[in-house]
VMD Tcl script that builds the backbone (N, CA, C; Angstrom):
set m [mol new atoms 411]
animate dup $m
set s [atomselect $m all]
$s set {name element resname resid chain x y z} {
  {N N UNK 1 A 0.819 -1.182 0.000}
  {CA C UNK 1 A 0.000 0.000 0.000}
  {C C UNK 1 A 0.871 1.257 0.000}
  {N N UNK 2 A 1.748 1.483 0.566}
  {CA C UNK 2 A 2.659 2.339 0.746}
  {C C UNK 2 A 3.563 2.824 -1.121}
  {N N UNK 3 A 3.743 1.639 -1.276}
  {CA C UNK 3 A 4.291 1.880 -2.641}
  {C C UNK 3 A 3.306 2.261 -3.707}
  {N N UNK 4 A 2.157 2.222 -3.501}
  {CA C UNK 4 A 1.105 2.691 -4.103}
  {C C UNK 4 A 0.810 4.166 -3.910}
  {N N UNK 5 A 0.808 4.227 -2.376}
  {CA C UNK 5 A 0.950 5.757 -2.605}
  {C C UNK 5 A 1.749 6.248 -2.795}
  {N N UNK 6 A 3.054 5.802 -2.536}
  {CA C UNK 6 A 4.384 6.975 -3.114}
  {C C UNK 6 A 4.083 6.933 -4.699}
  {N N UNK 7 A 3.729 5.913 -5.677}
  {CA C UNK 7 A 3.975 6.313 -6.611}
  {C C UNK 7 A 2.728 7.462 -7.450}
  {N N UNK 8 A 1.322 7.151 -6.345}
  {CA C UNK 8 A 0.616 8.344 -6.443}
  {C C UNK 8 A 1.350 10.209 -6.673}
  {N N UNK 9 A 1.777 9.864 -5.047}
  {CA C UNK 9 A 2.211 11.143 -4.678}
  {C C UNK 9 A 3.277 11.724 -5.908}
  {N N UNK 10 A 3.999 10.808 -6.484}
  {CA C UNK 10 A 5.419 10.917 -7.750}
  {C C UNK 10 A 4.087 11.114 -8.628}
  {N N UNK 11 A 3.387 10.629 -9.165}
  {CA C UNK 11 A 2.668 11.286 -10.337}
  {C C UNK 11 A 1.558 12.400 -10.200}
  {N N UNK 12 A 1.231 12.564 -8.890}
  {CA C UNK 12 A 0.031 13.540 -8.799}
  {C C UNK 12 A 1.197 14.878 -9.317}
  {N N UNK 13 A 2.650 15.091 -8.205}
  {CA C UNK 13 A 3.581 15.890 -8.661}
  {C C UNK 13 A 3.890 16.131 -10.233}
  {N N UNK 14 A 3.854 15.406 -11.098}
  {CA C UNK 14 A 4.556 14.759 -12.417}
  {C C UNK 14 A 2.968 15.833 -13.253}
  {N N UNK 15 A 1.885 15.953 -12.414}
  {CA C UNK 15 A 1.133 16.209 -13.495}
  {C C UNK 15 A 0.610 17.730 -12.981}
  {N N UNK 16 A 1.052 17.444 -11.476}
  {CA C UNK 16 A 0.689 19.371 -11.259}
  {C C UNK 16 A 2.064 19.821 -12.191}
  {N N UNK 17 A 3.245 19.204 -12.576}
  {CA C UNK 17 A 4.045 20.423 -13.306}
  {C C UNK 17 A 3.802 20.218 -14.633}
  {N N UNK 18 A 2.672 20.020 -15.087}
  {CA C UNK 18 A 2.249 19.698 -16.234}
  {C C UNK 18 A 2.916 19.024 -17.501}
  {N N UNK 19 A 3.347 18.083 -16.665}
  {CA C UNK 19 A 4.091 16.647 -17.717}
  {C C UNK 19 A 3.173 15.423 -17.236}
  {N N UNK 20 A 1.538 15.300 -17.369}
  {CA C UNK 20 A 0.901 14.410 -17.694}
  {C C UNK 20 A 1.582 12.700 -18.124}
  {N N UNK 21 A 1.934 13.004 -18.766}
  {CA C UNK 21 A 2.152 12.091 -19.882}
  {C C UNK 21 A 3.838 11.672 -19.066}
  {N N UNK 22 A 4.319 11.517 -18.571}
  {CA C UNK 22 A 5.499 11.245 -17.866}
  {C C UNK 22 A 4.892 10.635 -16.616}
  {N N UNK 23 A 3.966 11.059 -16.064}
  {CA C UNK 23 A 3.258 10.348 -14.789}
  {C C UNK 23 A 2.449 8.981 -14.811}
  {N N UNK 24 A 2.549 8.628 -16.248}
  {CA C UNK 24 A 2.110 7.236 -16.492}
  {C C UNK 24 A 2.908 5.989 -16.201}
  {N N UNK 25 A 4.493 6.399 -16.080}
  {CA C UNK 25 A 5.056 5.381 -16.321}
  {C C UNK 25 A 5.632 5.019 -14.476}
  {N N UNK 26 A 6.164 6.084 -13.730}
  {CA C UNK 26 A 6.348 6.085 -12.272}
  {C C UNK 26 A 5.390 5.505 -11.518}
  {N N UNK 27 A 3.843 5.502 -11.890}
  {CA C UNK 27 A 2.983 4.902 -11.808}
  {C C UNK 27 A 2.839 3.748 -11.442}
  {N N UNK 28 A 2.607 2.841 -12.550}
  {CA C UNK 28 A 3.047 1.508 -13.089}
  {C C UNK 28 A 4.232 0.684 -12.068}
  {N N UNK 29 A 5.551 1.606 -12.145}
  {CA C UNK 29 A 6.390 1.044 -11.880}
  {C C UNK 29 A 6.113 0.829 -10.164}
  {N N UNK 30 A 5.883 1.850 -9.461}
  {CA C UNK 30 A 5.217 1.671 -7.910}
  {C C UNK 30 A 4.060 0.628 -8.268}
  {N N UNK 31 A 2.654 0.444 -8.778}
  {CA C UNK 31 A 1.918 -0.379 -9.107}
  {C C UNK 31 A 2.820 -1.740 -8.896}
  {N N UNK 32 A 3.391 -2.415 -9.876}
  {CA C UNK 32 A 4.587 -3.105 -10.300}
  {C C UNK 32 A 5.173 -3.911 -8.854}
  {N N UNK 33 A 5.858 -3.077 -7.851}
  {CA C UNK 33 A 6.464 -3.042 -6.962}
  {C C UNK 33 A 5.810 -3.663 -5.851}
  {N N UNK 34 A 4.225 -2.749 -5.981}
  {CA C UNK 34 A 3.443 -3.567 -4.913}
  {C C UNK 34 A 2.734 -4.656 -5.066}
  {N N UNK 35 A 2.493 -5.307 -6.266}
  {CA C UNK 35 A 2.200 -6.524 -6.353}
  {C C UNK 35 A 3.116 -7.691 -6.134}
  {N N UNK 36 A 4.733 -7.001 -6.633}
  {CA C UNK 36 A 5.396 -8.312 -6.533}
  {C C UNK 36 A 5.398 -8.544 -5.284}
  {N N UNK 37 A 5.682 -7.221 -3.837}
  {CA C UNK 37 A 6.087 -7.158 -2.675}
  {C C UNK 37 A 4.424 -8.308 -1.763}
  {N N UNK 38 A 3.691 -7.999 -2.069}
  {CA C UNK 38 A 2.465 -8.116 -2.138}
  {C C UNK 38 A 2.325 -9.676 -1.353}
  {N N UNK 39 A 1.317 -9.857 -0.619}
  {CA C UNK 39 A 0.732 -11.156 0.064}
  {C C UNK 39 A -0.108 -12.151 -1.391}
  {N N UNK 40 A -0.126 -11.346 -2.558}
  {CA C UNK 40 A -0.582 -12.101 -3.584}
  {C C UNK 40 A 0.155 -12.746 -4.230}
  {N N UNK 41 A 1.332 -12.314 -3.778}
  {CA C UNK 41 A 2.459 -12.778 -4.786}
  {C C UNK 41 A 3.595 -14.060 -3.260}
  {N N UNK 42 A 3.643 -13.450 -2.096}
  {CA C UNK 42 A 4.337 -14.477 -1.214}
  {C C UNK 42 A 2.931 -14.652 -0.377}
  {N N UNK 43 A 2.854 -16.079 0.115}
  {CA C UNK 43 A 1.813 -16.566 1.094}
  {C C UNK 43 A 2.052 -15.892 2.211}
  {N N UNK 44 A 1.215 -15.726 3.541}
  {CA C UNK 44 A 1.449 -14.541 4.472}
  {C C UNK 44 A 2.575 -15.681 5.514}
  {N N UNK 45 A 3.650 -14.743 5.636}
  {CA C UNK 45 A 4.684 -15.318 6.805}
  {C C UNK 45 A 4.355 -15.796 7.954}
  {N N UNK 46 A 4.857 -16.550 8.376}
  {CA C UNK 46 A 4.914 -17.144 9.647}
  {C C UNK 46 A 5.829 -17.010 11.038}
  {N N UNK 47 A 6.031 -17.163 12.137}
  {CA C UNK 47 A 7.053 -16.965 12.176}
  {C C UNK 47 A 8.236 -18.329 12.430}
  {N N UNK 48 A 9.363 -17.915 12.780}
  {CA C UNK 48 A 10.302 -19.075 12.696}
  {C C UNK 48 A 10.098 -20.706 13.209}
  {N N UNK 49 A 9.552 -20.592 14.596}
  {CA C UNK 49 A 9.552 -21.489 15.913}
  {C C UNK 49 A 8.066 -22.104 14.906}
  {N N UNK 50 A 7.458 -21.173 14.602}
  {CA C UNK 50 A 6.174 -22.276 14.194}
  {C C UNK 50 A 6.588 -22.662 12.594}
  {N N UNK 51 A 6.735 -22.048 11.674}
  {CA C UNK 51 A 7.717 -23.010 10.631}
  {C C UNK 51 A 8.165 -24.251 11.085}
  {N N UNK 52 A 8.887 -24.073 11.741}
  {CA C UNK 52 A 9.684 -25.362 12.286}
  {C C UNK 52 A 8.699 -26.517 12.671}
  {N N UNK 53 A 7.986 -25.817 13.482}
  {CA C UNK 53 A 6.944 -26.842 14.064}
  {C C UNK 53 A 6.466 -27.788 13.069}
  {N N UNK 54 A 5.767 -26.595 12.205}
  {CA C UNK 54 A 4.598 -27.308 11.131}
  {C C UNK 54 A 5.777 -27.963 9.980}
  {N N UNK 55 A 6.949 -27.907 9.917}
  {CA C UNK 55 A 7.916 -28.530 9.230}
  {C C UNK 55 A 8.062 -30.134 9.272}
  {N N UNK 56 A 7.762 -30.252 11.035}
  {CA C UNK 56 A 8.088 -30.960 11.609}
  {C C UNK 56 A 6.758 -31.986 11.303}
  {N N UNK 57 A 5.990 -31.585 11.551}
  {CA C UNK 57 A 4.474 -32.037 11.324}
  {C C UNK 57 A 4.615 -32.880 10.352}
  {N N UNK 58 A 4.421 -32.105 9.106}
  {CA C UNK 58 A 3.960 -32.550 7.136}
  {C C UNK 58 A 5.221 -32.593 6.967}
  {N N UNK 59 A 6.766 -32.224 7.090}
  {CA C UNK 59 A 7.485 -32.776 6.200}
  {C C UNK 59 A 7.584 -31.556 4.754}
  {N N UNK 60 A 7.092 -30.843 4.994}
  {CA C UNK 60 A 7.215 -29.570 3.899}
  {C C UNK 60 A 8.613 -28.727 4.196}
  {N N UNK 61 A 9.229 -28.007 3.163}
  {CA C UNK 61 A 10.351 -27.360 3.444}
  {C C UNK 61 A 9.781 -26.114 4.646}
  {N N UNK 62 A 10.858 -25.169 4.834}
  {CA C UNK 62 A 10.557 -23.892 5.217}
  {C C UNK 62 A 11.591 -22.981 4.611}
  {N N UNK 63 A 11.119 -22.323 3.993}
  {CA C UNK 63 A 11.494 -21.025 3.055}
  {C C UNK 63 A 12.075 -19.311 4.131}
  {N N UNK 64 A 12.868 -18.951 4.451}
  {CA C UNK 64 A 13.263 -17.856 4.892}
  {C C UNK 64 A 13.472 -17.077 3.429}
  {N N UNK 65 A 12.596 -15.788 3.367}
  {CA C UNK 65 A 13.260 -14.722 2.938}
  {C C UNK 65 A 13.187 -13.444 2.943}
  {N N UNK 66 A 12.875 -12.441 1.956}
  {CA C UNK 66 A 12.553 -11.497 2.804}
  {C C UNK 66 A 11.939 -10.383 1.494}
  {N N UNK 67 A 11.509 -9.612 1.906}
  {CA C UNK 67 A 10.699 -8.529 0.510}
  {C C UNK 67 A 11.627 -8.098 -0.267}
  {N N UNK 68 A 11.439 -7.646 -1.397}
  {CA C UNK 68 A 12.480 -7.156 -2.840}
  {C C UNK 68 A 13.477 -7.850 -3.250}
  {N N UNK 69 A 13.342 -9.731 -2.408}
  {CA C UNK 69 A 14.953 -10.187 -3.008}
  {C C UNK 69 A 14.394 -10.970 -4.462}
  {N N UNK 70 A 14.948 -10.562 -5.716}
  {CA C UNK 70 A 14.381 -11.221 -6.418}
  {C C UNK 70 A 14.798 -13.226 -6.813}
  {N N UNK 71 A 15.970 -13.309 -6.171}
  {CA C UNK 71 A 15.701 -14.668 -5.975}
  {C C UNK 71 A 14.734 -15.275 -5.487}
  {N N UNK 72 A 14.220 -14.840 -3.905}
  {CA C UNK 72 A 13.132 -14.908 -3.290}
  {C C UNK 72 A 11.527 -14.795 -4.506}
  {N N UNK 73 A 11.346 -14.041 -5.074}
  {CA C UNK 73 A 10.236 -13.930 -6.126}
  {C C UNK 73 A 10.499 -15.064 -7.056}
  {N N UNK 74 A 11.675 -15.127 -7.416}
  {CA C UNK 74 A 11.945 -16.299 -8.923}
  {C C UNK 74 A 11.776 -17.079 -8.276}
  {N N UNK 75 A 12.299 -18.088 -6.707}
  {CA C UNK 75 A 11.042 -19.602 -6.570}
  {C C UNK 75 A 9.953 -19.188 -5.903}
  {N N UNK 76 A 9.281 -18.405 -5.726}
  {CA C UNK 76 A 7.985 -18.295 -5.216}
  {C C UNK 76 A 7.344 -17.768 -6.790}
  {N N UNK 77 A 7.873 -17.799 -7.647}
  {CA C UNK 77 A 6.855 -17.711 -8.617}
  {C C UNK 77 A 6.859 -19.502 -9.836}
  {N N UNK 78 A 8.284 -19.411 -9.264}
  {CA C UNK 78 A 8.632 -20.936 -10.263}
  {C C UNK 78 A 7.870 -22.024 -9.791}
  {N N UNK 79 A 7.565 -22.194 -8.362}
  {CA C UNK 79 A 6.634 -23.021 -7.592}
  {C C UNK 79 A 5.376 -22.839 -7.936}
  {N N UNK 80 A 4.445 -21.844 -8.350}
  {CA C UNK 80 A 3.484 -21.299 -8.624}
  {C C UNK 80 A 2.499 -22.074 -7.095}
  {N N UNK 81 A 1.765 -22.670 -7.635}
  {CA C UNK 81 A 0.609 -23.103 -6.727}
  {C C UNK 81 A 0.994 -23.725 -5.719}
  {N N UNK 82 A 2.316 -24.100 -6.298}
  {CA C UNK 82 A 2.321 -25.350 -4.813}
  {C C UNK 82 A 3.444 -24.639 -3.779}
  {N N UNK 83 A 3.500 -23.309 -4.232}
  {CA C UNK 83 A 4.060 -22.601 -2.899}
  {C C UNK 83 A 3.552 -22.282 -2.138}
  {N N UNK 84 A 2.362 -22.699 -1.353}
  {CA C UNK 84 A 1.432 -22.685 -0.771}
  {C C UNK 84 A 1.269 -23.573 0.500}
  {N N UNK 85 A 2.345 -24.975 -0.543}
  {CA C UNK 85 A 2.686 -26.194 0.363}
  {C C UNK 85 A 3.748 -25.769 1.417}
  {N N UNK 86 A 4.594 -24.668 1.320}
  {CA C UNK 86 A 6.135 -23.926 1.779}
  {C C UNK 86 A 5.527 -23.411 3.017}
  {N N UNK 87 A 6.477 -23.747 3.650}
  {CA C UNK 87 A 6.107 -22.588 5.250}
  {C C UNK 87 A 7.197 -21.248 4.831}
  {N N UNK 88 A 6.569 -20.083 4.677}
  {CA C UNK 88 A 7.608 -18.825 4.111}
  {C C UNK 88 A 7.694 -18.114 5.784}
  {N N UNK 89 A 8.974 -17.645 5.634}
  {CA C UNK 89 A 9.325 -17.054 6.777}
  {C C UNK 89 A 9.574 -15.912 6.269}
  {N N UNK 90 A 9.588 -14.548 6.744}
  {CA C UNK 90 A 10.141 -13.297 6.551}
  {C C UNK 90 A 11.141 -12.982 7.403}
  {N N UNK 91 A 12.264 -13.075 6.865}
  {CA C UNK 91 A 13.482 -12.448 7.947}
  {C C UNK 91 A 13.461 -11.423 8.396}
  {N N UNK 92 A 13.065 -10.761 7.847}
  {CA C UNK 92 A 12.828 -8.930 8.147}
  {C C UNK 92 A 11.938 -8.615 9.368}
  {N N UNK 93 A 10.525 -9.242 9.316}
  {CA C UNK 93 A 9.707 -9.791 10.279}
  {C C UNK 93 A 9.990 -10.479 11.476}
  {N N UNK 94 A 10.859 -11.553 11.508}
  {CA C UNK 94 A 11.175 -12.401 12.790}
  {C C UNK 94 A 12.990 -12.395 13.009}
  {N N UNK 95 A 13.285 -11.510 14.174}
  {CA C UNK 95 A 14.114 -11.466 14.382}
  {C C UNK 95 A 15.284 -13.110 14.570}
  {N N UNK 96 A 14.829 -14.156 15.122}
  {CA C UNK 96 A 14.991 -15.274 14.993}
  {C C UNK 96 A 15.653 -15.952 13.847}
  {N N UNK 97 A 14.544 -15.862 12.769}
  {CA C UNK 97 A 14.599 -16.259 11.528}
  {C C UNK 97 A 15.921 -15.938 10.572}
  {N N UNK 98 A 16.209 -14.249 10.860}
  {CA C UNK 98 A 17.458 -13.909 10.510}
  {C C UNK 98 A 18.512 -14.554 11.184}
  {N N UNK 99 A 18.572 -14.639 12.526}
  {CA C UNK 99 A 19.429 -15.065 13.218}
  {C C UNK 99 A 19.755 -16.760 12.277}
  {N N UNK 100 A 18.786 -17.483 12.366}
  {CA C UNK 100 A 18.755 -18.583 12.095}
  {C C UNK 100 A 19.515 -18.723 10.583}
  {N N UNK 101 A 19.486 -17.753 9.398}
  {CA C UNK 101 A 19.880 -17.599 8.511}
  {C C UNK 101 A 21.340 -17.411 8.303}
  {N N UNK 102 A 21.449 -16.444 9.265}
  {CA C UNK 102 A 22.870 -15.925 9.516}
  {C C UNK 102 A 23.874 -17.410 10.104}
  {N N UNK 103 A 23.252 -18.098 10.909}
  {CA C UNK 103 A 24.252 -18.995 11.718}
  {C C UNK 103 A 24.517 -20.155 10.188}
  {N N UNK 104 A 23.174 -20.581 8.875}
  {CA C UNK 104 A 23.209 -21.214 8.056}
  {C C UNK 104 A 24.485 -20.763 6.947}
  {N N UNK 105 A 24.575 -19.592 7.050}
  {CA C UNK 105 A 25.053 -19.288 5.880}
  {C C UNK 105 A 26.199 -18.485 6.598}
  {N N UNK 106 A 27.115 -18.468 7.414}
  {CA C UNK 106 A 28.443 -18.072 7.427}
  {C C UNK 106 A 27.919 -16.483 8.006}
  {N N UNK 107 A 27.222 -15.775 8.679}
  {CA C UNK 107 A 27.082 -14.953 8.992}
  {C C UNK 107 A 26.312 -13.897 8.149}
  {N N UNK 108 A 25.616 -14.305 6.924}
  {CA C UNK 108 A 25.429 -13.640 6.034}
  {C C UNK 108 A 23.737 -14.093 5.864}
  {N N UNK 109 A 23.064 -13.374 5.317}
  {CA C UNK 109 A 21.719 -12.996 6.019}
  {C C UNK 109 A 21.258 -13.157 3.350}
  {N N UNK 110 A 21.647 -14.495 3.650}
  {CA C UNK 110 A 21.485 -14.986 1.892}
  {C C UNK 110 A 20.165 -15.561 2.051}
  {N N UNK 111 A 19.480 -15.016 0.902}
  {CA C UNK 111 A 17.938 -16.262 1.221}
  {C C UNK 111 A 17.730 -15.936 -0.278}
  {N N UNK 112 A 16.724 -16.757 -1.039}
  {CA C UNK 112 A 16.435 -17.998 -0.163}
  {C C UNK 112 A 17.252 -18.853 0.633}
  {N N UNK 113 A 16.950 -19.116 1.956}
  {CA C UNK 113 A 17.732 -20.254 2.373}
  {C C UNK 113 A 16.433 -21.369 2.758}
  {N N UNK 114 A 16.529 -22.467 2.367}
  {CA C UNK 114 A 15.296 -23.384 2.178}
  {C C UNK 114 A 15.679 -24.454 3.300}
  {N N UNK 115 A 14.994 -25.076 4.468}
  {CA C UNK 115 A 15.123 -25.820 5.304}
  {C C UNK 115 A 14.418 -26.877 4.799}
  {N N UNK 116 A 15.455 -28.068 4.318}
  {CA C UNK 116 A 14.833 -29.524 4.016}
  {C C UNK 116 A 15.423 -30.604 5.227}
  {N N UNK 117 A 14.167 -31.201 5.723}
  {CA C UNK 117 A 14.640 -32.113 6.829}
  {C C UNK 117 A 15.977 -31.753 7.577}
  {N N UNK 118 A 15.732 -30.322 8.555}
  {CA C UNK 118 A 16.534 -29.971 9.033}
  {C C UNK 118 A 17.850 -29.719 8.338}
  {N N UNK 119 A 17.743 -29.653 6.552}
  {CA C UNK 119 A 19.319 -29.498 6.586}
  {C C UNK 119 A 18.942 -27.801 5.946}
  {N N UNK 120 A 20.132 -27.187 5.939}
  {CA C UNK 120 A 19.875 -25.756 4.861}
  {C C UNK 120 A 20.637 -25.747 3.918}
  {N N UNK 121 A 19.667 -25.174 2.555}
  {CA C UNK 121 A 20.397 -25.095 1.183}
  {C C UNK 121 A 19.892 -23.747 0.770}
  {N N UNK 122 A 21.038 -22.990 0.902}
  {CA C UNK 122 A 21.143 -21.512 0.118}
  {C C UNK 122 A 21.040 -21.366 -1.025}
  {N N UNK 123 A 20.097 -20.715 -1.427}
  {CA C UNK 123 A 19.303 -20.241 -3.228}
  {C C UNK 123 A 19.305 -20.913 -3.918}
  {N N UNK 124 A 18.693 -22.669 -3.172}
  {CA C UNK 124 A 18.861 -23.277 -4.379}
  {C C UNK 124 A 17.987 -23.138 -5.382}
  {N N UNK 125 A 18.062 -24.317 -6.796}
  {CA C UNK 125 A 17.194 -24.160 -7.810}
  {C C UNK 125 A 16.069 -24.290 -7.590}
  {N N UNK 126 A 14.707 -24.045 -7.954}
  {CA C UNK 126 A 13.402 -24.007 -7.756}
  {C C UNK 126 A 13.118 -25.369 -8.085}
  {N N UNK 127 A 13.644 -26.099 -9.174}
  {CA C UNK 127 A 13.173 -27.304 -9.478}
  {C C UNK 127 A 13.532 -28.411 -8.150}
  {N N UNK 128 A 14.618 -28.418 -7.934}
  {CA C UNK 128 A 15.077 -28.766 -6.585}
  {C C UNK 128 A 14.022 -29.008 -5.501}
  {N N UNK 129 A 13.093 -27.820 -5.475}
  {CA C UNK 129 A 12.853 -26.886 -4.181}
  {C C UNK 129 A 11.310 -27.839 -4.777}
  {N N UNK 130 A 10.664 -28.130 -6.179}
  {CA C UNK 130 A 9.742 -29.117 -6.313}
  {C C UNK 130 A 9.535 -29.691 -6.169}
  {N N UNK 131 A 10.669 -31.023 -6.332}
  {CA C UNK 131 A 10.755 -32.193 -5.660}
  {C C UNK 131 A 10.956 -32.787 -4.545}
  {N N UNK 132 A 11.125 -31.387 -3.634}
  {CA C UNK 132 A 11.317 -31.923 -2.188}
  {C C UNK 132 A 9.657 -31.899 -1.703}
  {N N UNK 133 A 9.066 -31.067 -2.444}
  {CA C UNK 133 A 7.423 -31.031 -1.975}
  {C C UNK 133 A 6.731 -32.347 -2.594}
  {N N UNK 134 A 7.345 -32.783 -3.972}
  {CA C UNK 134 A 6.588 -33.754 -3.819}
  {C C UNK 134 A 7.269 -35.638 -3.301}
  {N N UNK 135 A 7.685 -35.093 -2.367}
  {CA C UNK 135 A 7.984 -36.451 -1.715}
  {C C UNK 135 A 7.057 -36.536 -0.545}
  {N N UNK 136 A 6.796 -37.837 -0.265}
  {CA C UNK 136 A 5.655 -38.047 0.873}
  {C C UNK 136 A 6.620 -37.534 2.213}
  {N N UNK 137 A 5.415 -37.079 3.129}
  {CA C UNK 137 A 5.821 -36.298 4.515}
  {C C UNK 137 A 6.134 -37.613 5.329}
}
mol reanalyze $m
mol bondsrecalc $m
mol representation Tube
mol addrep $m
């Protein structure tokens, strides 16, 4: 929502200085921004401790990542429907989660980092990231 209105506020400006036609495209691009960032585009986060839980449960990965990374978008879009099956974590959101990222990856806060049966694999391939969903829990 926020990126929606900034890119309001950038074109309402764009057309009080009477360049109309330039305020179409700043537009769009905020538009753009908030869909990818968007709960339509990642399933709504969870946080870490219950990831884990429900990991633990079904046997589904758990996904840490975090808004604007576009690795993060390329397998949450390459998965399409069945990212749904993913427990998504937001690092940004759960202080934990980062932590948990950071200790996976050498101090460095890289995601995707994908939790399969307790192990972690940093950005891996999406196809990868398919076949671990479809193995029985």
């Amino acid at each position: 929502m926020l990126l929606v209105l900034c890119g309001s506020v950038l074109a309402a400006g764009l057309i009080a200085s009477e360049t109309p036609g330039t305020a179409a495209v700043p537009s769009l691009v905020f538009v753009l921004l908030a869909v990818v960032n968007s709960p339509l585009i990642f399933p709504r986060s969870i946080d870490a401790l219950e990831a884990q839980r429900r990991s633990a449960v079904d046997g589904q990965p758990v996904v840490f990542w975090r808004p604007g990374c576009t690795y993060c978008m390329r397998l949450r879009i390459r998965l399409g429907r069945r990212a749904r099956q993913v427990h998504w974590v937001d690092i940004w959101r759960d202080p934990a989660a980062a932590a948990a990222v950071r200790a996976a990856n050498g101090g460095n806060e890289t995601v995707p980092t994908v939790i399969v049966a307790g192990r972690p694999h940093t950005n891996p391939d999406p196809a990868w990231v398919r076949e671990q969903l479809s193995r029985p829990a």
